[in-house]
N, C-alpha and C positions, 0 to 999 in steps of 0.2 A: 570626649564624651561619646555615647551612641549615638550611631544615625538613628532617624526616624525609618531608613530605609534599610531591609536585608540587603548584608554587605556583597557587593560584586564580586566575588573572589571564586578563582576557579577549582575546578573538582580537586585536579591534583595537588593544588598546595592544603585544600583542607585533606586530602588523602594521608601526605606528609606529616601535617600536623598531629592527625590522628596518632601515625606511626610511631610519629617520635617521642610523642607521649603516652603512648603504649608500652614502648619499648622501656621508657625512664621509668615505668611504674612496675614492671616485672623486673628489672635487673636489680632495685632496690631491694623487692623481695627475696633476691637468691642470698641477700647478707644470711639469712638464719637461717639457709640451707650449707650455706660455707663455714658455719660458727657448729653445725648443728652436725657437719659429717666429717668431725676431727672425734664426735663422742661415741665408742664401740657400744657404750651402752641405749645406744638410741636404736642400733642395727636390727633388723627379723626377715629374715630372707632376704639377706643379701640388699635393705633398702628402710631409710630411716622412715620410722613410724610416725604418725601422726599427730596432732599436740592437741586434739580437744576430742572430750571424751563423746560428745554428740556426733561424731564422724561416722563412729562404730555402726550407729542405726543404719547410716546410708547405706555403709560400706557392707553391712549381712545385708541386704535388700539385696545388692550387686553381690555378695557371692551364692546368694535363693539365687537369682537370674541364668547367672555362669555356670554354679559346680553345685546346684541340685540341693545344697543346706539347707538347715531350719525348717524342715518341711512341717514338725510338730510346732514350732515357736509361730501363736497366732500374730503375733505381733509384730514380726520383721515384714516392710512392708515390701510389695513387689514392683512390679516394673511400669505398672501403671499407675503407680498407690505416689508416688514423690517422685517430681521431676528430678532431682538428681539423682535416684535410683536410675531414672530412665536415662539419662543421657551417658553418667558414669556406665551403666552396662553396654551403650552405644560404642561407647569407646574404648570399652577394653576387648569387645568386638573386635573392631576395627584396626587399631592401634597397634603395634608392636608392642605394648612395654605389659606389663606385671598388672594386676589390680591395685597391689600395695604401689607403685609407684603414680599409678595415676591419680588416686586418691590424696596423694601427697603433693600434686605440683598443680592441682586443677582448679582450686583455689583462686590463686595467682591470676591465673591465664584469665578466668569469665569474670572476677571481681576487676579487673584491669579495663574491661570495657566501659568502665563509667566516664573512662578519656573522650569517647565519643559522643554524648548527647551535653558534654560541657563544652568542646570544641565545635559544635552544632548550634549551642546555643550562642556563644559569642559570635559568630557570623549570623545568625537570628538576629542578633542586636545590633547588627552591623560593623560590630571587632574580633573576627577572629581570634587576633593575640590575646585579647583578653579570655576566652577561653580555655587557649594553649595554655598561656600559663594557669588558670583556674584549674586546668587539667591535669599539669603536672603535683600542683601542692592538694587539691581534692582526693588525689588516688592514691595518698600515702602518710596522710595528716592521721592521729594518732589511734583515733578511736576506729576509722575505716581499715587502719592496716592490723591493728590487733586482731579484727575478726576477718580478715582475709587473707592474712600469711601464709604462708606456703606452710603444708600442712596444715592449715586449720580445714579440714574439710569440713564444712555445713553451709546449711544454705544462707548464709548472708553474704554469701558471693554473689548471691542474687538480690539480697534484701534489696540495697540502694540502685544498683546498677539500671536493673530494667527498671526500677521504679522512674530513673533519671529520664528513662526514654519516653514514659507517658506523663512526666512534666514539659518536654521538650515538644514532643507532640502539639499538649495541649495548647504551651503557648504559642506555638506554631499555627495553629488554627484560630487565634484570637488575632496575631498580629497579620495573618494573610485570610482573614476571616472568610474563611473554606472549611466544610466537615472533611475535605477530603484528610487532614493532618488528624483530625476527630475520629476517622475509622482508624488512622496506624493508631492511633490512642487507645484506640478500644482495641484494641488487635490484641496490644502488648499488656492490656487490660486480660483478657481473655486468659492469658497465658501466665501470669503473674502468679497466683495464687498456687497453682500447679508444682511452681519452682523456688513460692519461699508462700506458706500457708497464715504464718504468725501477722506477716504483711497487709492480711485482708482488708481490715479495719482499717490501718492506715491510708491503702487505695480509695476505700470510702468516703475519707476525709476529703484528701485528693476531689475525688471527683463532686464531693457537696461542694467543696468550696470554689472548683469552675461552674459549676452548678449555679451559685450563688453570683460570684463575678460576671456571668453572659448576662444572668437577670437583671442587673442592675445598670449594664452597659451594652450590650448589644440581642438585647430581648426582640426589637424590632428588626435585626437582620436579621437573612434567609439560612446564614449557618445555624442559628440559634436550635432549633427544633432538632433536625438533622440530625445534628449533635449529642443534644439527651438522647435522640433515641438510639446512637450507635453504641453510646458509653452505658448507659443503665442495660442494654442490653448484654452489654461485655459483664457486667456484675451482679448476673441472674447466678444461683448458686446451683449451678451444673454441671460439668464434667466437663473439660476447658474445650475438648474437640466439637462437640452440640454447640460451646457460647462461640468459638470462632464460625461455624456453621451459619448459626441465628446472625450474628454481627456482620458477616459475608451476603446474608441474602438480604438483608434489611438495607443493606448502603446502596447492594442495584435496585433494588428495589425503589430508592430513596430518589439516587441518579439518573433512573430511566424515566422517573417522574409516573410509574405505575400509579400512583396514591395522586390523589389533587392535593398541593398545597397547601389547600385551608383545610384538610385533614390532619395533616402532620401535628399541628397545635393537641389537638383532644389524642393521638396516639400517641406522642410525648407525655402527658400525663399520665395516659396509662400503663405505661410503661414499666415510668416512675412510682407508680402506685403497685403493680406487681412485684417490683422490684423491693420495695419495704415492706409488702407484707409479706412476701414469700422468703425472703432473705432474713429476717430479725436482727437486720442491721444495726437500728438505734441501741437493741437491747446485747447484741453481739459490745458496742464500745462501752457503752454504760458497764457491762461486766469487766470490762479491761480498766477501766480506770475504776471502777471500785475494786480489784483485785491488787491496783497498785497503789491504790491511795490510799483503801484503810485495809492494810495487814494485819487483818485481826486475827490474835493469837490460836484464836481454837475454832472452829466450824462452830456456827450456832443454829443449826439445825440436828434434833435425832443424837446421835452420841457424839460425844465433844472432841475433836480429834484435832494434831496439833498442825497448824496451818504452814506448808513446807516454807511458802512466800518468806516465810519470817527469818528464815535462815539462809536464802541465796541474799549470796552480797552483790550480784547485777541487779534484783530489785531494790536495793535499799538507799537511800538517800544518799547523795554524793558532797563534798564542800564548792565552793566557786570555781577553785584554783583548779581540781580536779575534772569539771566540766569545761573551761576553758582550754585546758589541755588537751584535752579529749578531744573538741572541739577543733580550735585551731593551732595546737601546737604548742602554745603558750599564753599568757594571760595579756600579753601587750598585744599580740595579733590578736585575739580573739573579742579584744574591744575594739581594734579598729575594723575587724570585719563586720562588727556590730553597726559602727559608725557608716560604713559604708553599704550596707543592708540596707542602713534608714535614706541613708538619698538615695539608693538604686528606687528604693518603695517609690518615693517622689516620684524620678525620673523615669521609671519605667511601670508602669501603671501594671502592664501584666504579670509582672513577676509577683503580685498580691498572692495570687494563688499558692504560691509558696509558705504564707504564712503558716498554715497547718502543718507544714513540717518542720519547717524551724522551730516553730515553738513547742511539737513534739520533742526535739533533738534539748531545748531548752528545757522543757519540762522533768528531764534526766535529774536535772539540782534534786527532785523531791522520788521522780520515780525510779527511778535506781540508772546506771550507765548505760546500759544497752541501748537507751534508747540515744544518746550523743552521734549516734551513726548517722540518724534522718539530714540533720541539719548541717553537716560537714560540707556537702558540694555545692552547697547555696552561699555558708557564709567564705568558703571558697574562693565563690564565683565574684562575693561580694567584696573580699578583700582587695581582690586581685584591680576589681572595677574602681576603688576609693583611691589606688594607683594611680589608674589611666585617667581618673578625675583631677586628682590633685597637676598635673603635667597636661590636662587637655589645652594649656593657651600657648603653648610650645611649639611653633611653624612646624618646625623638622619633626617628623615621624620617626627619622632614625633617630633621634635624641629621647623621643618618648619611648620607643620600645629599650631602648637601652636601660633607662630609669628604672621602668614598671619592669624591666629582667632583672636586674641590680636588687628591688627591693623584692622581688618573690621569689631571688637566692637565700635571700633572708630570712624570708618567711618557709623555705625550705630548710632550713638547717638544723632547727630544735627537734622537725619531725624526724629527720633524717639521724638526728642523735638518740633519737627514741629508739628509733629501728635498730641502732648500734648496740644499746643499752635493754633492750626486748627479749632476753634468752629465756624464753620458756623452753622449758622440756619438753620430751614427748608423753604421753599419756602416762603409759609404764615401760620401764626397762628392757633389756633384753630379757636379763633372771625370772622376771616376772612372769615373762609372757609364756617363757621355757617351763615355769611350773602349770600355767592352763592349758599348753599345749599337751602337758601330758597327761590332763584331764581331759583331755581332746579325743585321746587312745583308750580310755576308759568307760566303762558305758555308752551308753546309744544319746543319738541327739536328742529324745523325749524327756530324760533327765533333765532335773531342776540343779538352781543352783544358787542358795540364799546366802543373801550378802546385802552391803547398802547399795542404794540404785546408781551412787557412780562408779560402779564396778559393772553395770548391767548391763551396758552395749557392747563396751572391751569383752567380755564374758562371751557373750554372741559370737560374736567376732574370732577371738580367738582359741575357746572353750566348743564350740557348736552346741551350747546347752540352754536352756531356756530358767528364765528369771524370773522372780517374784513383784518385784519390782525395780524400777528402770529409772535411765534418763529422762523416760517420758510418763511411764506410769509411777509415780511416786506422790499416792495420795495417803489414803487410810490405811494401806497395808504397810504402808512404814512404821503404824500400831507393832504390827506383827512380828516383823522381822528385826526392831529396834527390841520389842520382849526377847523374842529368841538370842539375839548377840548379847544381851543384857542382861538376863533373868540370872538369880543364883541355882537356880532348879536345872541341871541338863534334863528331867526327867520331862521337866515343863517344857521345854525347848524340844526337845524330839517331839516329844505329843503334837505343839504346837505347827513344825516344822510337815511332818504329815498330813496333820489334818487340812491345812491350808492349801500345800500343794493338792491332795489330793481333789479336795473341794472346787480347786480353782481351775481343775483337770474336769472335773464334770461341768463346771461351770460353762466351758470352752464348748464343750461337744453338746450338751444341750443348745447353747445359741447358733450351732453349726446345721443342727437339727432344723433349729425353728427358721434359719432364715432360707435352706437346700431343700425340706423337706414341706415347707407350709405348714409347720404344727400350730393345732390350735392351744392356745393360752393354756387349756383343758386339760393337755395332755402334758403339759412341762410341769416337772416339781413346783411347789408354791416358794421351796426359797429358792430359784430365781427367778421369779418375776418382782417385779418393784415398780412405783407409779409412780408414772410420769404426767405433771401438765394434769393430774388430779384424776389419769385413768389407768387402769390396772392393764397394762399395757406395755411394759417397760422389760424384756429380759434382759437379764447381765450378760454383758458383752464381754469379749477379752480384756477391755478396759477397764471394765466395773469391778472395782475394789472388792476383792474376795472377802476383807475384811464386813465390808455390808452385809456378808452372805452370811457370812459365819453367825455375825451376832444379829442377823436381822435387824441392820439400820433404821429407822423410822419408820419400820412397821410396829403392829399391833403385839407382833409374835417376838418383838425384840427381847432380847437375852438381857441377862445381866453380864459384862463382861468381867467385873469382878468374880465374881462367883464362877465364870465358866474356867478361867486362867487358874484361880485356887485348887479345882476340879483337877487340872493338869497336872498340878502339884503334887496331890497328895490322893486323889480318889482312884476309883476304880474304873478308868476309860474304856471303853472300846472305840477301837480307832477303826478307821476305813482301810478297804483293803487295798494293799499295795501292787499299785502297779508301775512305777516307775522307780527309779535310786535318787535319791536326794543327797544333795552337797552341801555341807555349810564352807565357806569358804573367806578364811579371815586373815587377812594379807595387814603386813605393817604399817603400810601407809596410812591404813585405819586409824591408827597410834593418835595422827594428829587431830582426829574428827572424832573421836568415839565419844567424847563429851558432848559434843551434837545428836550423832547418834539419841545417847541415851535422853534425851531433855522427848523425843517420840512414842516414847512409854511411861517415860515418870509422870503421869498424867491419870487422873480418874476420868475415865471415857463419859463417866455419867453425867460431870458436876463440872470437867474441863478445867478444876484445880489442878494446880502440880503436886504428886504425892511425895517426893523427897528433891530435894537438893543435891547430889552427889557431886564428891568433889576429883578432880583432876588435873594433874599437870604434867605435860609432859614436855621436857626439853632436851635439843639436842646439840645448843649450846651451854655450856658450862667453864668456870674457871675455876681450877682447885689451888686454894691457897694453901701456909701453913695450918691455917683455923677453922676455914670457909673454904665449904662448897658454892661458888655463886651462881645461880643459874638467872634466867631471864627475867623480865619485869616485877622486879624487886623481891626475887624469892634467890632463900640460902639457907645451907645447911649448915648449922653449927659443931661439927666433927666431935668435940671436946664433951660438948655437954648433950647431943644428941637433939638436937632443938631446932626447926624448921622455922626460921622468918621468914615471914610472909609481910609484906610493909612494917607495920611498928606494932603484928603479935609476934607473939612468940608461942610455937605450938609444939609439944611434946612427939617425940614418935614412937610408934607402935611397935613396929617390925621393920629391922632393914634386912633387904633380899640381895643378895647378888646372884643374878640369871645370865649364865650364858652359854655357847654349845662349842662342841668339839670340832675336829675337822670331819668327822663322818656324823657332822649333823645331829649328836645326841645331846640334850640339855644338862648342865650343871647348874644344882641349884645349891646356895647356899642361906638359911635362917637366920639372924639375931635377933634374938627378943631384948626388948625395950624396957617398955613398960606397960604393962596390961589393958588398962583401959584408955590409952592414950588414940587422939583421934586417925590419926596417921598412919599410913606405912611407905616406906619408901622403897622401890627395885630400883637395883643399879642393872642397867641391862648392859652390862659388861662389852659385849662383843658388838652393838650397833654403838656404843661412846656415848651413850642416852641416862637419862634418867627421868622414872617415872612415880610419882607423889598420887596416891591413890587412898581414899577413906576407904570403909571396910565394904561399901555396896561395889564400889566401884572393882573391889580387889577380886570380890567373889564371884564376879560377872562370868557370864560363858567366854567375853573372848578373851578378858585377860587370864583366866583359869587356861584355856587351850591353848594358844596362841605362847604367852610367854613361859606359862609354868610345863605345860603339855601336861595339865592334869585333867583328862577324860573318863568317863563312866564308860566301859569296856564292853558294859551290854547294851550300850546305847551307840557309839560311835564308833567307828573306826578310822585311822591314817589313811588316808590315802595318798597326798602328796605332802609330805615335810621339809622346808626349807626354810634358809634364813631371812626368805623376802613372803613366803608366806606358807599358810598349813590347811588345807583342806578334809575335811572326815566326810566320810558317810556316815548318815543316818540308816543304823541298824534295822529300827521298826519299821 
């Protein structure tokens, strides 16, 4: 079991230890760089691309910094704007290597630090080993290394890591009941938000619930006070450099005993009282957990727009087997690190403070997986302890560390065959990237470039053109750009396509105005302003859904949005004047998602019902028998008689297509009619081995119109890049 006393052990062997489970936790990660650079198609300058599509943001933040990009795109953020912008620019500074390679292995390296405040804490509790090993099975258990593999660049290299350290911290300061361990807390408090933002809230919990634990057990000792006021001051909502500043002069302040004593009490509270109201922290989680607990389908404020929550599958509900995994590996460790959590609670009274994060990592069952990361290095630390518990009445040491090594090889194996079994891709292809890049040589970086928003940071990235919406901004304007890729009207879709970018181009430089120039309210258009907190006081930022603007969202002067999109259609518009080239940009990969896609327009904006149902399938497995076409979950073609089962109907088809292209890139298409008013049409897309089942909204859409058939209105669009991985037009008007 633990001593009651921090264990005796000197610098060098926890040095060691640190090392060695550093080391074990980066060589693990180079499997999917060694699985990953046998594939040419992962290549782009000479170095394998990255695997998650949020990376892109950092990574244009870091090429604004280095080679001058994006200088039009208000959104790529800069060197001060996201710690990993600022440290990735540090290091490609400094470093020898490429931007693309640093972005690809950095990952690894800062998420691998969680070894240290696990290794830290087991010598807090007086057993190193048990951190060691907690350290090795923590920094590779399934749900931590999914989102910090080499190549995953974003910031949940940072989520857990420093978070560990102001756990570690804080119990540090309760078991040697000093603020001194309470300022590193607040330090790495200070700095937290800086380098993973989403984390905020969670720190908050954090620190309510030491908050709560001093007050009930060491309220009448001298750390007590001290304490609040280092830590609520670390989580004033200020720009990290000022809260390291404030946290720095408050602790000598604290130290030199400037302040008497029996002051500290009423400056502690106040503290605590500036910090919730100036922070709107209560109502900061309450929005977090009403965003993941009730995924309500459509906004029920002002126009009814379809809510994106409901479609990412990291928010959505997970089964047991799956958060256990995630968790620890597998479903038998993950209940004994359960089992061993509950006696650690017993046995070690400060490790309580952890409950808010376990049972955020717990609470993953209902709010979707992302959140299985919190609780990884606790139930970890926990399993590893239910070990050295079950072997504590064993004289020999060397017979217990053998044991507790024996069974956390064990407890290492399933993760370790994860990692084996783990082969993601990278984002997009080499082909891919080769068609944006030579949208890269086309126009100027002020140009737009409409697509769905997981196209939106690669775009950035590897296009230098600016988006509509994004990885990050993907709220109501996904209205817009799901009509555009959707609409059977191209005339609706250009219309639409202009007006938005242009809209959303004044929108940019008026807030540019109002925030460099001091304009008053007075002087900016009335569509953008919007009220906020119930004052007219509000202008649209680069974030505020251009869609609000267009139709004036829950104002007085709100549009009909039916009636304005019919307008598009068929009336007599005048559009705004062009100042920039607009891109639609419709890549195949889309194929799999467009049925998503479209579910963000089939929608009455008024009334928040769905306006059609459309149907689609596409697969790119298939088995051709003598009779049957069979393709995936329970859908086939019946050859003979022309007749799509679909479970136990049978549905008639309309039209079979065969689409496919030549070696210099031209389409062949060929028609058979069916039967007239049958609901179906079936494309064989010849040349990708695919086949796509499309009703007739779906058939008529702008991107299957362009994209498969290359059938475009000539006064409206033009080619600009055509291949077989994707096809990009200009917007003529």
């Amino acid at each position: 079991m633990f001593s009651n006393k921090e264990e005796n052990i000197s610098k060098k062997e926890i040095i060691v230890f640190i090392v060695l489970a550093f080391i074990f936790s980066i060589t693990v990660r180079f499997y999917w760089y060694y699985w990953a650079s046998g594939i040419d198609g992962f290549y782009w300058n000479n170095q394998i691309m990255i695997n998650t599509n949020d990376g892109y943001f950092f990574a244009s933040g870091a090429q604004k910094e280095l080679f001058g990009m994006h200088q039009f795109n208000p959104l790529v953020p800069g060197f001060w704007d996201r710690g990993l912008v600022f440290i990735t620019t540090i290091l490609a500074k400094v470093l020898p290597f490429s931007l693309d390679t640093i972005i690809l292995f950095i990952s690894a390296f800062f998420s691998s630090f969680i070894v240290i405040p696990l290794v830290l804490l087991g010598r807090l509790y007086g057993n190193s080993w048990i951190g060691f090993f907690a350290a090795l099975l923590g920094s590779i258990v399934w749900s931590y290394y999914n989102r910090t593999m080499i190549g995953y660049y974003d910031t949940d290299m940072f989520s857990v890591s420093i978070l560990m350290f102001v756990f570690y911290f804080l119990v540090a300061s309760i078991k040697r009941k000093n603020y001194y361990d309470t300022f590193w807390a607040a330090v790495v408090s200070a700095i937290y938000p800086f380098f993973y933002i989403p984390g905020q809230n969670v720190l908050y919990g954090l620190i309510i619930a030491y908050t709560i634990y001093l007050a009930i057990f060491h309220r009448r000792d001298s750390f007590f006070y001290p304490s609040l006021i280092v830590l609520y001051i670390s989580l004033f909502p200020l720009f990290f450099i000022f809260k390291l500043i404030l946290v720095i002069v408050s602790f000598i302040v604290l130290k030199k005993e400037f302040i008497s004593k029996q002051y500290e009490k009423y400056i502690a509270f106040g503290v605590i009282a500036i910090f919730f109201l100036w922070s709107d922290a209560l109502l900061r989680i309450w929005q977090k957990i009403d965003a993941y607990f009730f995924k309500h389908g459509t906004e029920n404020q002002g126009l009814h727009f379809f809510k994106v929550m409901q479609t990412v599958r990291e928010a959505s509900s997970i089964p047991f087997e799956t958060l256990a995994n995630r968790i620890s590996g597998h479903v038998a460790t993950f209940l004994l690190a359960m089992v061993g959590y509950i006696v650690l609670l017993f046995k070690e009274r400060s490790f309580w403070i952890s409950l808010v994060l376990v049972g955020l990592g717990l609470f993953a069952i209902t709010g979707g997986l992302r959140f299985t990361i919190y609780a990884v290095p606790f139930l970890a630390f926990s399993l590893v302890y239910l070990f050295w518990f079950m072997f504590y009445k064993i004289e020999k040491n060397i017979f217990r560390y053998l044991l507790v090594g024996v069974l956390t090889f064990f407890t290492l194996l399933p993760n370790i065959l994860h990692v084996v079994d783990y082969k993601v891709p990278t984002v997009f292809t080499k082909k891919e990237v080769a068609d944006l890049n030579r949208l890269k040589n086309i126009g100027s970086s002020k140009d737009f470039v409409l697509t769905w928003w997981d196209y939106g940071y690669p775009i950035w990235y590897y296009a230098d053109k600016c988006t509509l919406i994004d990885g990050g901004k993907h709220n109501h304007d996904n209205f817009i750009v799901s009509t555009i890729l959707s609409t059977n009207s191209q005339l609706q879709a250009a219309r639409l396509a202009r007006i938005s970018v242009e809209t959303y181009v004044k929108q940019v430089e008026w807030y540019k105005r109002y925030k460099e120039e001091g304009l008053d309210l007075s002087e900016i258009p009335e569509e953008f302003i919007f009220q906020k907190k119930g004052r007219k006081s509000f202008v649209a930022n680069p974030g505020f859904p251009v869609a609000d603007v267009i139709f004036q969202n829950g104002k007085k002067s709100q549009i009909d949005p039916n009636d304005f999109l019919e307008e598009l259609k068929y009336g007599d518009v005048k559009l705004p004047k062009k100042t920039r080239e607009i891109y639609i940009y419709l890549p195949l990969r889309m194929m799999e998602i467009f049925s998503t896609v479209k579910l963000f327009s089939s929608i009455d904006l008024k009334t928040g019902k769905k306006t059609s149902s459309p149907f689609m399938f596409y697969s790119e497995r298939f088995k051709d028998t003598k009779d049957l076409l069979i393709f995936e979950r329970g859908v086939a073609l019946d050859k003979k008689s022309g007749v799509l089962l679909i479970g136990k109907q049978k549905v008639p088809i309309k039209d079979f297509f065969t689409v496919g292209f030549t070696k210099d890139g031209k389409v062949v298409k060929q028609k058979q009619s069916l039967r007239k008013n049958a609901p179906l049409s079936v494309i064989s897309l010849s040349s990708y081995q695919s086949f796509l089942i499309v009703d007739d909204e779906m058939l008529n859409s702008l991107y299957i119109q362009m994209f498969v058939f290359d059938n475009y209105d000539k006064d409206l669009f033009e080619p600009i890049v055509i291949s077989p991985w994707s096809k990009i037009y200009r917007v003529k008007i």
